[in-house]
Phi, psi and omega in degrees: 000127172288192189259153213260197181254164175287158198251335190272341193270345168273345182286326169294340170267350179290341197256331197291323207288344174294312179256355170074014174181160190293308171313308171306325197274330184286349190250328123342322169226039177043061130283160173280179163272266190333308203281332213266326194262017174269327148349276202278331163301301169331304180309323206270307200294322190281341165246022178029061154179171188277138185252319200225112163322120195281149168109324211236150206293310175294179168290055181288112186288158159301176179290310180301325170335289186265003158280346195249351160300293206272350175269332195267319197297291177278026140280328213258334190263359180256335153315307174333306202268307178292318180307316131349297192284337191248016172294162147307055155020128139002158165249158168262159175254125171242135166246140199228138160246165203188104145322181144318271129016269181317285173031288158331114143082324166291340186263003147297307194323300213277328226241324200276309196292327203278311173322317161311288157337295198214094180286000170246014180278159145271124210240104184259111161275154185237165124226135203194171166330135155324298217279329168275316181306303184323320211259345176292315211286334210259003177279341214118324195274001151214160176270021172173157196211129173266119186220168189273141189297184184046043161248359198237154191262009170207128184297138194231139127094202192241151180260132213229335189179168172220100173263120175325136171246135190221172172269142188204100194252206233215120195314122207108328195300132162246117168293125177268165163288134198297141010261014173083238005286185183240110160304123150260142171232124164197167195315157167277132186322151349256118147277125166298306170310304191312283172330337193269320201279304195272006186257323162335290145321280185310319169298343187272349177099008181261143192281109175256115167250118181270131190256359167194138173219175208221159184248336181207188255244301188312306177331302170297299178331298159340285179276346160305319180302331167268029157080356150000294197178198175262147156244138185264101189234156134338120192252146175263233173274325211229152183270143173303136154358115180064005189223159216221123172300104163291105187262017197254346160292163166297109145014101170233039181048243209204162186219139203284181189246123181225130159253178197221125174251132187285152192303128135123358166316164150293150220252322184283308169299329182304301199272221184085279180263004153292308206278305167321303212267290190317289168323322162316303171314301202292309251231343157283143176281134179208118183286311170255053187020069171300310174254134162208159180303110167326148161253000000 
């Protein structure tokens, strides 16, 4: 079998016939002018004939010259084409925000379906505020956000589940009689729970004073737990830790799960993980239907 040709020694003839001189092709292709004509000796010596008229100031090709010029070129574009096909892609980059709240138990879920889905991505998670995940996914600055409804003034993004909200204070906790006042312990503005919990109240006749508030979810526990006041949370399977449901407050329904995908997501990735999440929901055991899934 003969030895095949070099590709870098056709691409330098392929750059003279292009640029019109050994200099030019050596300043083209950050080469030396010895190394560019070494090139062509080789080439030559390997096909026993002459490629380029030796002595004249431009490049002039043999006949054979420019036939092996136009055969390199679509050797060189079929290299091209192979290089292509098996480069590597990009990786996507996914950034996911998350309450607290949403959260539970979900981001094992969401991260084994996204993964699966698409094995070459990088997967970054946030856990934050509603109302800052809400406001980061619509700047742009993550690609999706599981966040609690009403925090936004017209509901965005796809409703995923509806968690019951119920009240929960500290094992012992005496509810007073209106108009109270009444301790509330809650997230720090702006919250959507919060306002609801003190419009709640308020219709109920009570002086709502908040006696502790949290930027984030351990934090509220804490101090609900440690007798602070009541809290209005999201309810799953299980009451948290150290607290005890106070039924003896007003009913305050469910507050829905929304995710929100930022403008220009892929429509494939979007629902991907709406069906992850939904299913996730579906897939709590929740004995007195506390919670529930969309259907």
């Amino acid at each position: 079998m003969p030895d095949p040709l070099d590709l870098l020694h056709l691409r330098t003839l392929v750059t003279i016939a292009e640029t019109g001189g050994f200099r030019r092709a050596a300043a083209a292709l950050h080469l030396s002018q010895p190394t560019v004509s070494q090139h062509i000796r080789l080439l030559e010596r390997r096909l026993d004939c002459v490629l380029i008229e030796k002595g004249s100031r431009t490049a002039r090709f043999t006949p054979a010259g420019e036939w092996l010029v136009a055969e390199s070129r679509r050797l060189l574009a079929a290299q091209g084409e192979v290089l292509a096909r098996f480069a590597r892609s990009p990786k996507l980059q996914m950034t996911i925000g998350s309450t607290e709240h949403a959260a539970a138990g979900l981001l094992a879920d969401l991260l084994g379906v996204l993964r699966a889905a698409y094995p070459e991505a990088n997967l970054h998670f946030r856990i934050d505020r509603s109302a800052t995940l809400a406001d980061a996914v619509l700047k742009g600055a993550l690609d999706l956000v599981l966040v609690l409804g009403g925090n936004t003034a017209e509901p965005i993004g796809t409703e995923v589940a509806a968690l019951a909200l119920h009240w929960f204070a500290a094992r012992g906790w005496q509810v007073p009689p209106p108009p109270g006042p009444i301790p509330l312990v809650a997230f720090a503005e702006p919250c959507g729970l919060r306002k609801l919990a003190v419009r709640i109240l308020g219709e109920r006749g009570y002086e709502v004073s908040v006696t502790a508030e949290s930027g984030n979810l351990d934090g509220l526990l804490a101090a609900a737990g440690a007798g602070f006041g009541v809290a209005l949370l999201p309810y799953l399977s299980a009451v948290p830790c150290e607290l005890d449901r106070i039924v003896t407050l007003p009913p305050a329904g469910a507050v829905d799960v929304r995710l929100i995908a930022r403008r220009g997501l892929a429509d494939h990735i979007e629902s991907t993980a709406v069906r992850a999440v939904t299913a996730h929901y579906r897939s709590i055991a929740i004995d007195d239907g506390l919670s529930t899934a969309q259907q």
